[in-house]
Gaussian input, Z-matrix of N, CA and C with variables (Angstrom, degrees):
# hf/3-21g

backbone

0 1
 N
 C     1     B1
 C     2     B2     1     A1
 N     3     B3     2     A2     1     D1
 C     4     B4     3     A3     2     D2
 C     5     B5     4     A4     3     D3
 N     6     B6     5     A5     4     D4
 C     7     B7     6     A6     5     D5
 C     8     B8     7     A7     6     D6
 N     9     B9     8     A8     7     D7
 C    10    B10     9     A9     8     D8
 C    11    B11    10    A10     9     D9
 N    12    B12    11    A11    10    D10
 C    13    B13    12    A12    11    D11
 C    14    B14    13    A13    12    D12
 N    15    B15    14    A14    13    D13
 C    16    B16    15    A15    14    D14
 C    17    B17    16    A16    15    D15
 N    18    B18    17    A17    16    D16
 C    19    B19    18    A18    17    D17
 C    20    B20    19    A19    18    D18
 N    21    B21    20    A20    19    D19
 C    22    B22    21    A21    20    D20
 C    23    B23    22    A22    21    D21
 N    24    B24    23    A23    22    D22
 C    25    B25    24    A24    23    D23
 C    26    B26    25    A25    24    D24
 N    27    B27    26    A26    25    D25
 C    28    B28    27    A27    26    D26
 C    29    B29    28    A28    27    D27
 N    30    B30    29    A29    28    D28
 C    31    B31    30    A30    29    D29
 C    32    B32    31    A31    30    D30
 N    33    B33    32    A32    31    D31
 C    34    B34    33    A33    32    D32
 C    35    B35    34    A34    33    D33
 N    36    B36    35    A35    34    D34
 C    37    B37    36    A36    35    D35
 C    38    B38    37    A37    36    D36
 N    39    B39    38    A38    37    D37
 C    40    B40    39    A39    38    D38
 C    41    B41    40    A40    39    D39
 N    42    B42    41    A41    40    D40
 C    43    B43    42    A42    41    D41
 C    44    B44    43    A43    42    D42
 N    45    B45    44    A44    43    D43
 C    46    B46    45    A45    44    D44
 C    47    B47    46    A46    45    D45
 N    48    B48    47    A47    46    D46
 C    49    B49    48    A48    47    D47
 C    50    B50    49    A49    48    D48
 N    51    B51    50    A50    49    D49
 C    52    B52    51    A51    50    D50
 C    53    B53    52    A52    51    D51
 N    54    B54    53    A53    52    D52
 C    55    B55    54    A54    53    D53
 C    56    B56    55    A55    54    D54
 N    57    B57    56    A56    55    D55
 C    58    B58    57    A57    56    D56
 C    59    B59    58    A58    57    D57
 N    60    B60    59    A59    58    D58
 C    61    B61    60    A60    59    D59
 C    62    B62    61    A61    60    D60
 N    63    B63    62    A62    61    D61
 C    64    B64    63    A63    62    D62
 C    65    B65    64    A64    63    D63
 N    66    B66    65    A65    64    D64
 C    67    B67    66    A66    65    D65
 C    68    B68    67    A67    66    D66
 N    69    B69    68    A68    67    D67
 C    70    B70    69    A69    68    D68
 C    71    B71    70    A70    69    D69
 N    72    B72    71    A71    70    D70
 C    73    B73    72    A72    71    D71
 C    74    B74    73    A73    72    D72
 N    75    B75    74    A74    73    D73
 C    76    B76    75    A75    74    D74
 C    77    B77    76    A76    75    D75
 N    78    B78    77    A77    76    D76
 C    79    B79    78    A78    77    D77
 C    80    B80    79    A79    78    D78
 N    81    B81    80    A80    79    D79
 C    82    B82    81    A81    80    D80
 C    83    B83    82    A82    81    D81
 N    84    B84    83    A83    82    D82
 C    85    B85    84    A84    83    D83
 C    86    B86    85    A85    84    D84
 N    87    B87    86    A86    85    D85
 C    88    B88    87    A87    86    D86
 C    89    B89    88    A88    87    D87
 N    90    B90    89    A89    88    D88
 C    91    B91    90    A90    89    D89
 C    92    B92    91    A91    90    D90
 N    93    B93    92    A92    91    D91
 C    94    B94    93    A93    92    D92
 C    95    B95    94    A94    93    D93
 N    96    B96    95    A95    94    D94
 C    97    B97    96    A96    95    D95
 C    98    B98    97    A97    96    D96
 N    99    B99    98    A98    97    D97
 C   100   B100    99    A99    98    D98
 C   101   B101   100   A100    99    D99
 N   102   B102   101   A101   100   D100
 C   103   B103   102   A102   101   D101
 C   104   B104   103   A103   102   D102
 N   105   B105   104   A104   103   D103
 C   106   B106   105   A105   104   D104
 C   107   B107   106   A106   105   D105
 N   108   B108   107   A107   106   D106
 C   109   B109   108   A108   107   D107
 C   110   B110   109   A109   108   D108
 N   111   B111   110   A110   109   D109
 C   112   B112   111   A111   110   D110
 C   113   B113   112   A112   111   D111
 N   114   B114   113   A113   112   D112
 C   115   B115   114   A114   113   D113
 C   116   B116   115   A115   114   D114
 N   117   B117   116   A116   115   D115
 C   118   B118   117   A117   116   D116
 C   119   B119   118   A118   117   D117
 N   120   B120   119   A119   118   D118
 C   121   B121   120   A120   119   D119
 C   122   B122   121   A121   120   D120
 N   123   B123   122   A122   121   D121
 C   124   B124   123   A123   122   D122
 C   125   B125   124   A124   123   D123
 N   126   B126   125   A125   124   D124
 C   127   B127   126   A126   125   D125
 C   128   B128   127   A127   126   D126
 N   129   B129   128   A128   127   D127
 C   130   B130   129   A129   128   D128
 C   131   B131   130   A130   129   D129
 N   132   B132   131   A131   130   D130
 C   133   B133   132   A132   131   D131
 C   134   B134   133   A133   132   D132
 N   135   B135   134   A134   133   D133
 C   136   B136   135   A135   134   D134
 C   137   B137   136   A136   135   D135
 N   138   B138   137   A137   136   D136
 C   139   B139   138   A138   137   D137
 C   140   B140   139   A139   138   D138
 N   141   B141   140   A140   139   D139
 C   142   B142   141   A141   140   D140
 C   143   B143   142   A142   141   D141
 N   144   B144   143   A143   142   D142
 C   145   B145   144   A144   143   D143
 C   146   B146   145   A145   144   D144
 N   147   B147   146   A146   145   D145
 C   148   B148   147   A147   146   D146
 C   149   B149   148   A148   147   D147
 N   150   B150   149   A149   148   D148
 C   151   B151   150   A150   149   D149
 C   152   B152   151   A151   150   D150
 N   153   B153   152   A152   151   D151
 C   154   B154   153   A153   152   D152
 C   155   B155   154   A154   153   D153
 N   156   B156   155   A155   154   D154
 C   157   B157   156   A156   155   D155
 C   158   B158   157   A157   156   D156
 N   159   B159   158   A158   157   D157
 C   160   B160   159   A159   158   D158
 C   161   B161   160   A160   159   D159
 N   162   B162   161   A161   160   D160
 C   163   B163   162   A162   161   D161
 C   164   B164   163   A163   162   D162
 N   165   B165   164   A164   163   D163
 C   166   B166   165   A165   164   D164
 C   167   B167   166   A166   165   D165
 N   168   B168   167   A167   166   D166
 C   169   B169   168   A168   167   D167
 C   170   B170   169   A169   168   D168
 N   171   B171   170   A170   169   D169
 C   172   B172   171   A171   170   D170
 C   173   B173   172   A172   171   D171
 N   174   B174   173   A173   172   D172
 C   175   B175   174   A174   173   D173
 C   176   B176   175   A175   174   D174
 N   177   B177   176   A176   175   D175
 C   178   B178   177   A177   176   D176
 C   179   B179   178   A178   177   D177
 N   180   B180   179   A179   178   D178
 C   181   B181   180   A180   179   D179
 C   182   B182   181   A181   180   D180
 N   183   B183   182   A182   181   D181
 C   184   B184   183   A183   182   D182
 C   185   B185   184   A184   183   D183
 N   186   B186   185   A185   184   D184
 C   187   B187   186   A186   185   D185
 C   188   B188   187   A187   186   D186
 N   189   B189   188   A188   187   D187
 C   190   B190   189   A189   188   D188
 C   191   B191   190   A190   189   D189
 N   192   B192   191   A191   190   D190
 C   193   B193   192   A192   191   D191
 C   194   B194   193   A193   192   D192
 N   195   B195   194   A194   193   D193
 C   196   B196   195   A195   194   D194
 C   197   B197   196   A196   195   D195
 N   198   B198   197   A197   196   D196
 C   199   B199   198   A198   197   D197
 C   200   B200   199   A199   198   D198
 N   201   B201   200   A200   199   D199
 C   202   B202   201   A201   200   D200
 C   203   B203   202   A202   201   D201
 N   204   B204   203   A203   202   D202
 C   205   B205   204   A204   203   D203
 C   206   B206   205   A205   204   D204
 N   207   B207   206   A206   205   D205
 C   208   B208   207   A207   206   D206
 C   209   B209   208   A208   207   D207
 N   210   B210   209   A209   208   D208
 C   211   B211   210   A210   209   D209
 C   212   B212   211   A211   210   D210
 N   213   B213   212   A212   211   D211
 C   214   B214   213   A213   212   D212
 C   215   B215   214   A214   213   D213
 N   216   B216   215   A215   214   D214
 C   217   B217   216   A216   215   D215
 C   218   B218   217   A217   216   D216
 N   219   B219   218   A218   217   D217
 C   220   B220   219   A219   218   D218
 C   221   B221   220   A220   219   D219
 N   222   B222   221   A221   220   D220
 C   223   B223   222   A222   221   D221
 C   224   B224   223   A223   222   D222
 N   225   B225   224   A224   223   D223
 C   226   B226   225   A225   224   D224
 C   227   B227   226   A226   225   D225
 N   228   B228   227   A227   226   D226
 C   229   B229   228   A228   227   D227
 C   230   B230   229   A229   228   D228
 N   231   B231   230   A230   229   D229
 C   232   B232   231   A231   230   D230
 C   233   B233   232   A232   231   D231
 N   234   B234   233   A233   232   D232
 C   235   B235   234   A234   233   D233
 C   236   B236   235   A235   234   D234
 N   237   B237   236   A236   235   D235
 C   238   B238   237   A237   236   D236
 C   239   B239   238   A238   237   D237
 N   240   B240   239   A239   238   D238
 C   241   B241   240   A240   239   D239
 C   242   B242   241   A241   240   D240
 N   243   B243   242   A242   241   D241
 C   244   B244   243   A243   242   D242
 C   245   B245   244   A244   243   D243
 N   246   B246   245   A245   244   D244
 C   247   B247   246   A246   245   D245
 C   248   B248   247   A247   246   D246
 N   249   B249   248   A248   247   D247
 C   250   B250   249   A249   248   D248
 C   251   B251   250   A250   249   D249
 N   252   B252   251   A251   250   D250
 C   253   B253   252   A252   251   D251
 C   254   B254   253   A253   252   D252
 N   255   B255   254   A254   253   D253
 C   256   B256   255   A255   254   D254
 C   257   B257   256   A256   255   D255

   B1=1.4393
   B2=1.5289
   B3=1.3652
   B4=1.3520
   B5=1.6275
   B6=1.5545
   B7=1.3942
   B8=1.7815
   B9=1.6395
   B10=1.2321
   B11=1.9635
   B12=1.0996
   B13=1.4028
   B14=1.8381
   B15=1.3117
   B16=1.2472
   B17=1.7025
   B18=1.1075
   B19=1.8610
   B20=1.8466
   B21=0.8673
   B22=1.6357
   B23=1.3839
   B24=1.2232
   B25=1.3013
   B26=1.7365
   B27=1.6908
   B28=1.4446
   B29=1.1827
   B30=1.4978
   B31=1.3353
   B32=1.5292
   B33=1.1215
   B34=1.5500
   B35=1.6579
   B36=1.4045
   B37=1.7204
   B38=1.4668
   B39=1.1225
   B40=1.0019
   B41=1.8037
   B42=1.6033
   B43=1.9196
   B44=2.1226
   B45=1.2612
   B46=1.4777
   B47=1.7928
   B48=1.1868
   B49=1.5618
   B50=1.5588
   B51=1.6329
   B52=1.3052
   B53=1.3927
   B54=1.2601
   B55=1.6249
   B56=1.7386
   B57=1.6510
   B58=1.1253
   B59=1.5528
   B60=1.4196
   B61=1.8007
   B62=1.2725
   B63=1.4627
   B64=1.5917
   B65=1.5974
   B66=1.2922
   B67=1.5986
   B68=1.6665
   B69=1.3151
   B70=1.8162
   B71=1.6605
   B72=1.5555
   B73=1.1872
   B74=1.7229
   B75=1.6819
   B76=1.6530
   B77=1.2561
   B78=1.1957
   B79=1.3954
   B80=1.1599
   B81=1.3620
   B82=1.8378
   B83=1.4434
   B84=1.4561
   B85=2.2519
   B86=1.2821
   B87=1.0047
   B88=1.6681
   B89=1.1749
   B90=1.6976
   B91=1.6725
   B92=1.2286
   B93=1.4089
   B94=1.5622
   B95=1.3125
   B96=1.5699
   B97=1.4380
   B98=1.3862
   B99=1.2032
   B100=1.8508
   B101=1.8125
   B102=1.1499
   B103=1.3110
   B104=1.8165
   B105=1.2360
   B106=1.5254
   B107=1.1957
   B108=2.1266
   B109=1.8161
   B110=2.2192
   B111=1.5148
   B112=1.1415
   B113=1.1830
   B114=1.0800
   B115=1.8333
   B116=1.1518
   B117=1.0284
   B118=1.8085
   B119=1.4717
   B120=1.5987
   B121=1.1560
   B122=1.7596
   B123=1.4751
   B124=1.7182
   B125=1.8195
   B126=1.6379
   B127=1.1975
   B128=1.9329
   B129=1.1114
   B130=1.5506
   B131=1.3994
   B132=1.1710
   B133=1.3314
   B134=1.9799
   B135=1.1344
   B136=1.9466
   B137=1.3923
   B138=1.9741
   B139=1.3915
   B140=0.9933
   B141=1.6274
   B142=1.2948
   B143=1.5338
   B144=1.1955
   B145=1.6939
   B146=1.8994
   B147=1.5639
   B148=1.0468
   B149=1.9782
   B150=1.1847
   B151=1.3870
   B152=2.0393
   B153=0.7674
   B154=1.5276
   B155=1.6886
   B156=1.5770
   B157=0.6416
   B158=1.4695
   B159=1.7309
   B160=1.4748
   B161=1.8434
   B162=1.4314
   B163=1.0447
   B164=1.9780
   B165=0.9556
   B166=1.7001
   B167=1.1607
   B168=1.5312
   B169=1.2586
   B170=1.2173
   B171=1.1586
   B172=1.6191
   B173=1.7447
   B174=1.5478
   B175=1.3263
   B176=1.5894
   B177=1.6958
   B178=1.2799
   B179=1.8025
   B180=1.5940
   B181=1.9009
   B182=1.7604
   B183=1.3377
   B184=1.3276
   B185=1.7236
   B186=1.6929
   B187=1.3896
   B188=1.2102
   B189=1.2429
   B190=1.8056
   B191=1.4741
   B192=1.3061
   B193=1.5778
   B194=1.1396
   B195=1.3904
   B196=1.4450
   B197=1.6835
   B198=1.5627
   B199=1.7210
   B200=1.6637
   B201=1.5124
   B202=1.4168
   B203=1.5821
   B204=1.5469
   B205=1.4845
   B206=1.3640
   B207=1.2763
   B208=1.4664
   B209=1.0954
   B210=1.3596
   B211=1.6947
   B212=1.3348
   B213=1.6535
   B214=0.9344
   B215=1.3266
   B216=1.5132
   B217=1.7925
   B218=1.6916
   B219=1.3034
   B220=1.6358
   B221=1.8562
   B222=1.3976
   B223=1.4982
   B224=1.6155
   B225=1.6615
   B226=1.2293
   B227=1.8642
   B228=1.2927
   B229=1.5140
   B230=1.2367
   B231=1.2908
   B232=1.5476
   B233=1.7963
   B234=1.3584
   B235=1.2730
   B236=1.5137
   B237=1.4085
   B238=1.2620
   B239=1.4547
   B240=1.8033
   B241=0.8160
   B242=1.6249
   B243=1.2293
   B244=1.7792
   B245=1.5601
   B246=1.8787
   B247=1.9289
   B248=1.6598
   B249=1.6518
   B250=1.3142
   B251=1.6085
   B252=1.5992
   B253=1.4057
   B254=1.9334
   B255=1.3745
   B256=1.3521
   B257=1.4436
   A1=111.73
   A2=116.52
   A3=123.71
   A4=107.10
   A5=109.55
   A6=93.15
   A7=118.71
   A8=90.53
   A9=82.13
   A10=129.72
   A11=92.35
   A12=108.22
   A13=98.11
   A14=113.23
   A15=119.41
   A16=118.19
   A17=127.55
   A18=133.47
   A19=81.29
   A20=147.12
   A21=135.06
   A22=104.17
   A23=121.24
   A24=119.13
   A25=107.55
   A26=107.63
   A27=76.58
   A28=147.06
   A29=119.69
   A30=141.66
   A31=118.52
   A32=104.02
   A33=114.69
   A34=123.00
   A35=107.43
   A36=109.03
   A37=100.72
   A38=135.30
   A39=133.84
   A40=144.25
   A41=79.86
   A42=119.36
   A43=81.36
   A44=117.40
   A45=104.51
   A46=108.97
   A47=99.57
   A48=94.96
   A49=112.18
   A50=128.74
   A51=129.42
   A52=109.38
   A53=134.00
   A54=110.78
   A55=113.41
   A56=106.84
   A57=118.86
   A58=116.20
   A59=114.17
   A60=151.44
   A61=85.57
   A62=140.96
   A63=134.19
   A64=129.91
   A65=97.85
   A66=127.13
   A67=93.43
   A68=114.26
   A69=118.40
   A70=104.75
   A71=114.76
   A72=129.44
   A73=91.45
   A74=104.88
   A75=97.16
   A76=106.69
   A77=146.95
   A78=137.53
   A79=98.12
   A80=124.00
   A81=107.26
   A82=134.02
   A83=77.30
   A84=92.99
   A85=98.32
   A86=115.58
   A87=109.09
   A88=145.85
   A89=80.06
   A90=111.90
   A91=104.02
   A92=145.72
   A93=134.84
   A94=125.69
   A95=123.84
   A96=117.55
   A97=104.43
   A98=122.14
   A99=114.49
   A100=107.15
   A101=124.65
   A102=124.74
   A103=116.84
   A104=99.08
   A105=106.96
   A106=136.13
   A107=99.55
   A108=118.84
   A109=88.46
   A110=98.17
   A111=95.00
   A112=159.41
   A113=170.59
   A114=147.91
   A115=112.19
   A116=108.63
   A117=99.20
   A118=139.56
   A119=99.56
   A120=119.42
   A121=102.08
   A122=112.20
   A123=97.26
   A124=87.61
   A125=88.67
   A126=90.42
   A127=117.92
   A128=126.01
   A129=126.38
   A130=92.09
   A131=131.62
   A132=154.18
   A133=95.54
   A134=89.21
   A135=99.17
   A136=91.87
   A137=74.04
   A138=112.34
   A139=125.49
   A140=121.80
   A141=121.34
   A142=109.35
   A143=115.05
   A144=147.57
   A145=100.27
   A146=129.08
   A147=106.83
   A148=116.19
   A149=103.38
   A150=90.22
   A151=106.58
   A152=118.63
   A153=132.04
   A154=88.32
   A155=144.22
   A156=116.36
   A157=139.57
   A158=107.75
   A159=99.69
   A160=109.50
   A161=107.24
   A162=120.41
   A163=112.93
   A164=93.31
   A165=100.21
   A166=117.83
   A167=117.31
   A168=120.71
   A169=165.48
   A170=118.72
   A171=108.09
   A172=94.79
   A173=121.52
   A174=122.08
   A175=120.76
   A176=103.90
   A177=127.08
   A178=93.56
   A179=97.45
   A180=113.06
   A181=109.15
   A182=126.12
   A183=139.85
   A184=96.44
   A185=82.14
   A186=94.08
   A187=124.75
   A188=99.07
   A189=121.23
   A190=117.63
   A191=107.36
   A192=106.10
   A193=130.43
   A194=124.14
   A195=156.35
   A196=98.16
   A197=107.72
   A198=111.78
   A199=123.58
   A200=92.36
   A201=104.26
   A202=130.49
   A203=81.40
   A204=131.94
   A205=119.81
   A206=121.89
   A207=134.26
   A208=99.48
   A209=130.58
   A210=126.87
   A211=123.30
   A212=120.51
   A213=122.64
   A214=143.80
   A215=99.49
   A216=107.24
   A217=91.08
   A218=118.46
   A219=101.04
   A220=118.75
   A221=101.24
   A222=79.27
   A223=113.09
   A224=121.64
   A225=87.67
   A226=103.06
   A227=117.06
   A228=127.21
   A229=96.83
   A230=106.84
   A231=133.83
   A232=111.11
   A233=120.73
   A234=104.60
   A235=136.44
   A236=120.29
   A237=111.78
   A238=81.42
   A239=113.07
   A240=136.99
   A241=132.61
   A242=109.58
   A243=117.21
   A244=125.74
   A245=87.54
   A246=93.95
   A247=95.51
   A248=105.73
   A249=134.59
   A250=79.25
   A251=125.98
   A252=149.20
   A253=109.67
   A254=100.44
   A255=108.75
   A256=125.09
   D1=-35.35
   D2=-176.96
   D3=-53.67
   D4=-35.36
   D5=-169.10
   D6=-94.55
   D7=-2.81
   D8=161.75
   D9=-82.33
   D10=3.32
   D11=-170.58
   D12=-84.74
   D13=-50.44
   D14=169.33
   D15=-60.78
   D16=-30.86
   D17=174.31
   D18=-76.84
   D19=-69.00
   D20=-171.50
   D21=-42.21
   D22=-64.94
   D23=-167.28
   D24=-59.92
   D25=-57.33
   D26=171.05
   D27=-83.94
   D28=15.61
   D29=154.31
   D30=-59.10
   D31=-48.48
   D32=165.01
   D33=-62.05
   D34=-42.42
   D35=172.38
   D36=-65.45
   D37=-52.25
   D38=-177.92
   D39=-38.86
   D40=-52.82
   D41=173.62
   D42=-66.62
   D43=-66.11
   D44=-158.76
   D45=-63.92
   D46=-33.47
   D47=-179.05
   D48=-62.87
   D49=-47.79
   D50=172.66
   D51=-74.89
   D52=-2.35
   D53=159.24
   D54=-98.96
   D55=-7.74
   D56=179.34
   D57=-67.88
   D58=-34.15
   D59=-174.36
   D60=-85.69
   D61=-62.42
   D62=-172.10
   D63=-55.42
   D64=-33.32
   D65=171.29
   D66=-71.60
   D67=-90.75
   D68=-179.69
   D69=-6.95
   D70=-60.23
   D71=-148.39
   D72=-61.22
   D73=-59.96
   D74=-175.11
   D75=-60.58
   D76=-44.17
   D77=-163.68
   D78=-65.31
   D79=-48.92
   D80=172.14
   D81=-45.99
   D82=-44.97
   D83=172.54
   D84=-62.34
   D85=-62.64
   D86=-178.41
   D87=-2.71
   D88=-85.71
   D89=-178.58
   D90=-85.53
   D91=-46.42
   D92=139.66
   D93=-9.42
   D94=-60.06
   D95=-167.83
   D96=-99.14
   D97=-25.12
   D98=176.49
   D99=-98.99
   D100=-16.57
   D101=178.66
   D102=-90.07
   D103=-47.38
   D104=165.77
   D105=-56.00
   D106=-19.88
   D107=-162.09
   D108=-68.43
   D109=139.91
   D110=148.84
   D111=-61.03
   D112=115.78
   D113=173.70
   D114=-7.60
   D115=130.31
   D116=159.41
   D117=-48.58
   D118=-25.93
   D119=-165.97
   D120=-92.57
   D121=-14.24
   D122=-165.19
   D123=-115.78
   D124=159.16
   D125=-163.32
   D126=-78.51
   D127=-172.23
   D128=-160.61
   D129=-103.07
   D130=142.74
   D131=168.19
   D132=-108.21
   D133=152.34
   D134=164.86
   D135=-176.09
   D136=141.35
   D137=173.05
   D138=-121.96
   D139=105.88
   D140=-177.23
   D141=107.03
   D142=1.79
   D143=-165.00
   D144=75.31
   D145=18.50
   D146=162.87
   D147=-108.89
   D148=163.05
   D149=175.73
   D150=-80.45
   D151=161.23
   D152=-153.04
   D153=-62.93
   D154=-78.77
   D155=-164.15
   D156=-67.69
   D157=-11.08
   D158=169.66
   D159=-58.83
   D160=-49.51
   D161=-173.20
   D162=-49.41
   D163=-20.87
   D164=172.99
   D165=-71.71
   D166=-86.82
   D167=121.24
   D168=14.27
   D169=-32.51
   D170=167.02
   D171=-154.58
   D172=-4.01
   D173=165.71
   D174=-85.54
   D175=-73.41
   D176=-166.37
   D177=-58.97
   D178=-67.37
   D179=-162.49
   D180=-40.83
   D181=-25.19
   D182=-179.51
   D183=-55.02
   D184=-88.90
   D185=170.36
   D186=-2.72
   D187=-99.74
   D188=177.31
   D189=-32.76
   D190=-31.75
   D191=170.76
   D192=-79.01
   D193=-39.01
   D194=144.82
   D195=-14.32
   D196=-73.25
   D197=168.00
   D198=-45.17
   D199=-52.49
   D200=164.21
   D201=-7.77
   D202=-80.56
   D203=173.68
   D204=-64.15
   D205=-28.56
   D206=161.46
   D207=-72.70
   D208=-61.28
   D209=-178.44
   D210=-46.51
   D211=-49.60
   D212=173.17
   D213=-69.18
   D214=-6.71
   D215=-179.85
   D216=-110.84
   D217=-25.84
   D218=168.59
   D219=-67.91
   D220=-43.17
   D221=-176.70
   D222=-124.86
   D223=21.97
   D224=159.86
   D225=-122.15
   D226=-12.14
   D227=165.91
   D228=-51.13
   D229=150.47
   D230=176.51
   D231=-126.80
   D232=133.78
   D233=143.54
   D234=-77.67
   D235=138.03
   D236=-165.57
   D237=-149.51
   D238=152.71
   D239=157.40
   D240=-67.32
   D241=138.29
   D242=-172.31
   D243=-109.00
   D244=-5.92
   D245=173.81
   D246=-82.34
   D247=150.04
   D248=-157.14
   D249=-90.09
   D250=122.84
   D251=143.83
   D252=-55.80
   D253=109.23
   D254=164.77
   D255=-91.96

């Protein structure tokens, strides 16, 4: 029983760390695509032919999560077994 107590727990670190990374992700989109948007009134700069916040936003922010997300199932996911210990 003990070890099923341990597959919960790290099921649980787990579930909080990837909704923890899911949250990050919108606050990045977020504040990237409505914080970065220019004035209306001043003119558009682009980099890379995008204007900066798409490029935050729906280019770079992918990316970066992608690593994220590579990072996080390499070192704090565990494999653990799901057959029931008698």
């Amino acid at each position: 029983m003990k070890t099923l107590d341990l597959r919960y727990k790290q099921a649980n670190k787990e579930a909080l760390w990837s909704v923890g990374l899911a949250l990050f992700y919108m606050l990045w989109w977020y504040t990237s695509a409505y914080g970065l948007a220019p004035e209306a009134t001043a003119p558009l700069k682009l980099y890379f032919g995008l204007p900066l916040w798409f490029l935050m936003s729906c280019v770079i922010g992918p990316i970066v999560f992608i690593l994220l997300s590579l990072a996080m199932v390499t070192f704090i996911f565990k494999p653990i077994s799901l057959e029931i210990e008698k």
